[in-house]
LUMVEX-65979 format. One record per atom (N, C-alpha, C): x, y, z; residue in three letters. Coordinates in Angstrom, 1 decimal, decimal comma. Layout:
east  north  up  code
X  Y  Z  ALA
...
// end
This chain:
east  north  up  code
97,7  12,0  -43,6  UNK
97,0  12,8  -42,5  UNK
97,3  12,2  -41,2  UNK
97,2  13,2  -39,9  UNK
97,2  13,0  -39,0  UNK
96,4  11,6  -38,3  UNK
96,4  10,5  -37,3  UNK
95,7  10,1  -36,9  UNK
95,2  10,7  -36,1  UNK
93,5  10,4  -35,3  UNK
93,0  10,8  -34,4  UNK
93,0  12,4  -34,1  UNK
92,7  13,1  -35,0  UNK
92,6  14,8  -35,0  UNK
91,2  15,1  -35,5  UNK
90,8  14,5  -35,8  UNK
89,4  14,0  -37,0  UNK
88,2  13,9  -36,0  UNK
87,3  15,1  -35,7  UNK
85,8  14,9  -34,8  UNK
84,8  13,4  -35,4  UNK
84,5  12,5  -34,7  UNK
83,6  11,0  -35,3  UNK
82,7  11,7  -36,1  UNK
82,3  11,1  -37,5  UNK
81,0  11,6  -38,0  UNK
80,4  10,4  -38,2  UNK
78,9  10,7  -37,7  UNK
77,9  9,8  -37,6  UNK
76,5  10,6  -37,7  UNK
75,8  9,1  -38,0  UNK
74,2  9,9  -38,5  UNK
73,5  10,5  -36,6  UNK
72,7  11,3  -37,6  UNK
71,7  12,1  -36,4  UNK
70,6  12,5  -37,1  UNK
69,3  12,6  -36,6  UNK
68,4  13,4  -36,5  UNK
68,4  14,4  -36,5  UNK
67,6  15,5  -37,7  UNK
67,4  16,9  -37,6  UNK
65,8  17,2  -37,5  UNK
64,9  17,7  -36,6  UNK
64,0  18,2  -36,3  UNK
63,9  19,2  -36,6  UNK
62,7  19,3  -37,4  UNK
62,5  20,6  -38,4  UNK
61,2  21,7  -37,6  UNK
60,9  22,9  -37,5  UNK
59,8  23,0  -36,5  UNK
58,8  22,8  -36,6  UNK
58,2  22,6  -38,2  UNK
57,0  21,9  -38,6  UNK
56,7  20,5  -38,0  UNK
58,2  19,7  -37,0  UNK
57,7  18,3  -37,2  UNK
58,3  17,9  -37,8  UNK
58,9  17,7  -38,9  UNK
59,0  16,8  -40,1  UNK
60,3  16,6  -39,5  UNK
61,0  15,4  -40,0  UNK
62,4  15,2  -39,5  UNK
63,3  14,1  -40,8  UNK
64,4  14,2  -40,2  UNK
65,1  13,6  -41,6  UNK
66,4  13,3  -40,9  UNK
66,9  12,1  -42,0  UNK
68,2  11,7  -40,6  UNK
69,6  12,2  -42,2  UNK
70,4  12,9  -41,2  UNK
72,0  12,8  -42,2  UNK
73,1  12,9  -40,9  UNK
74,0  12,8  -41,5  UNK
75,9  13,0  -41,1  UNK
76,5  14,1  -40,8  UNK
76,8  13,7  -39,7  UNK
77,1  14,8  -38,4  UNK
78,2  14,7  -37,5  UNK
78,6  16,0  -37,2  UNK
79,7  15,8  -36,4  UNK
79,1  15,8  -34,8  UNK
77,7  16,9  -34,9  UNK
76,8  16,9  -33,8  UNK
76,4  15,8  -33,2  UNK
77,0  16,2  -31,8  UNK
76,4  15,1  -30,5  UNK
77,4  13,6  -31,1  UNK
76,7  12,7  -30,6  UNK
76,9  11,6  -30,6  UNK
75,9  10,7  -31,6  UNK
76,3  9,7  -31,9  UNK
75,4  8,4  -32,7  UNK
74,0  8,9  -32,5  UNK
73,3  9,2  -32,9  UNK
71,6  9,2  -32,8  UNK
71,2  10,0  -32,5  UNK
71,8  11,1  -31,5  UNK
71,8  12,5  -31,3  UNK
70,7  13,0  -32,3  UNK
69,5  13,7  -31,6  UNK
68,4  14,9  -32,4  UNK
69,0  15,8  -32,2  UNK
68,8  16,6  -33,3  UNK
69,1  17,8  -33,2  UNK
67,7  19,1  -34,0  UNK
67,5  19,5  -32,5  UNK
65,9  20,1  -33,0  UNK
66,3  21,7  -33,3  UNK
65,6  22,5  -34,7  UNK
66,1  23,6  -35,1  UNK
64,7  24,1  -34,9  UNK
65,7  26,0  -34,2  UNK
64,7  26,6  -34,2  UNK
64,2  27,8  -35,0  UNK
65,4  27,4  -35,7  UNK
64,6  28,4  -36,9  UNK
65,0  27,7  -38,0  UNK
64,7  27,3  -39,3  UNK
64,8  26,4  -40,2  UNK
64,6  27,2  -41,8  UNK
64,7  26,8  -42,4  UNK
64,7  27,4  -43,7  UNK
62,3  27,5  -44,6  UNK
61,6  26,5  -43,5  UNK
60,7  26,7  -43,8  UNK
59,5  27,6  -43,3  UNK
60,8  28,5  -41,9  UNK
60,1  29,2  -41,3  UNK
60,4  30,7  -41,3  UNK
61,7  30,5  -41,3  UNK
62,7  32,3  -41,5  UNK
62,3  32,6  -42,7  UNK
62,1  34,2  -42,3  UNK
62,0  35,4  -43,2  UNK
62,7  35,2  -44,3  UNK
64,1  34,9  -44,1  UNK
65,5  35,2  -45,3  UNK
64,7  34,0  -46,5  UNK
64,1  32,9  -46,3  UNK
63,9  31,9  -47,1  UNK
62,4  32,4  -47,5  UNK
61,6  32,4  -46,7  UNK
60,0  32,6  -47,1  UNK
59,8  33,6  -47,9  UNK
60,6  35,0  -47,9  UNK
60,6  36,4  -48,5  UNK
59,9  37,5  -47,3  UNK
59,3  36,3  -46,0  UNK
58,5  37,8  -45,1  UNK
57,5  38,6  -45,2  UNK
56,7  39,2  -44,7  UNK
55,7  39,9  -45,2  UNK
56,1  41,2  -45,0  UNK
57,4  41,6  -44,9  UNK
57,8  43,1  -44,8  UNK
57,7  43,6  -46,7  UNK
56,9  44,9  -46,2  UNK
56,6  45,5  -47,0  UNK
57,5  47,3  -47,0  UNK
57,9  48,1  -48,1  UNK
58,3  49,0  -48,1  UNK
57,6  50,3  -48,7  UNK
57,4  51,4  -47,5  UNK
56,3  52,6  -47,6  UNK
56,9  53,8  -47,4  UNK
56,5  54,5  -48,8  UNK
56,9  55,9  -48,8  UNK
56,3  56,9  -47,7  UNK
56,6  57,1  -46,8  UNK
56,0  57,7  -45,9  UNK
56,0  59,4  -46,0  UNK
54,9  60,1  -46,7  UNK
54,8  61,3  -47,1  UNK
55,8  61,9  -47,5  UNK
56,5  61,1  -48,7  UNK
57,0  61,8  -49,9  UNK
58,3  61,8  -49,2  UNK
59,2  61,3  -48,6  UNK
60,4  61,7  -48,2  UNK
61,5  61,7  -48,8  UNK
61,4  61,6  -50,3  UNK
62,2  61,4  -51,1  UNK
61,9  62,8  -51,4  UNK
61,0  63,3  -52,0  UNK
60,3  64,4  -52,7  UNK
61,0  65,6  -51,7  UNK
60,4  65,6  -50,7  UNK
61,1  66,5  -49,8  UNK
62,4  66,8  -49,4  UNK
63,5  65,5  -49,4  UNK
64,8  65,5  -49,5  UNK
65,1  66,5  -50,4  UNK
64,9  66,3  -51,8  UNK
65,0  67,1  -52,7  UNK
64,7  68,2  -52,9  UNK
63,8  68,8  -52,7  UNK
63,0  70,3  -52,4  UNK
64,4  70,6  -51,3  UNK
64,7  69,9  -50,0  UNK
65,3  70,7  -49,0  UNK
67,0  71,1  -49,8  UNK
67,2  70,1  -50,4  UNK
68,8  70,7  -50,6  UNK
68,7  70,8  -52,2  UNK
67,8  71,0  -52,7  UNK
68,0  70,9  -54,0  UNK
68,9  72,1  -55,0  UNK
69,4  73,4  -53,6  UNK
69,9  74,6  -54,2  UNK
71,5  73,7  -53,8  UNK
71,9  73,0  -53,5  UNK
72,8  72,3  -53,3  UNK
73,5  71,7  -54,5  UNK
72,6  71,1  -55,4  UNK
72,7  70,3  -56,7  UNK
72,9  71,6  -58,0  UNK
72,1  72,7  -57,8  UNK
71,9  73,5  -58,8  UNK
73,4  74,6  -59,1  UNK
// end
């Protein structure tokens, strides 16, 4: 391998937005460097599941059908 092509990896700080924090190996920043996240896996939608919920709003499936259903026949 090349010398000196290679970013330093060294530990850092990850700040979670609950607070909680945990140290690992990083190419981020420098030696000791925090690195505060603002969106985190204990707070985003994609991880939690969300409270989006999904609503038939007066039958629009039903009515699709009724409208072209001489289309199918």
């Amino acid at each position: 391998m090349k010398k000196d092509i290679h970013p330093e990896y060294h530990t850092i700080t990850v700040a979670m937005t609950d607070g909680t924090t945990y140290q690992t190996r990083s190419t981020y920043g420098e030696e000791g460097a925090t690195l505060t996240l603002d969106i985190d896996p204990t707070t985003h939608p994609a991880w939690t599941k969300g409270n989006q919920t999904l609503v038939d709003r007066g039958g629009r499936v039903s009515r699709f059908n009724k409208k072209f259903d001489s289309f199918i026949s």
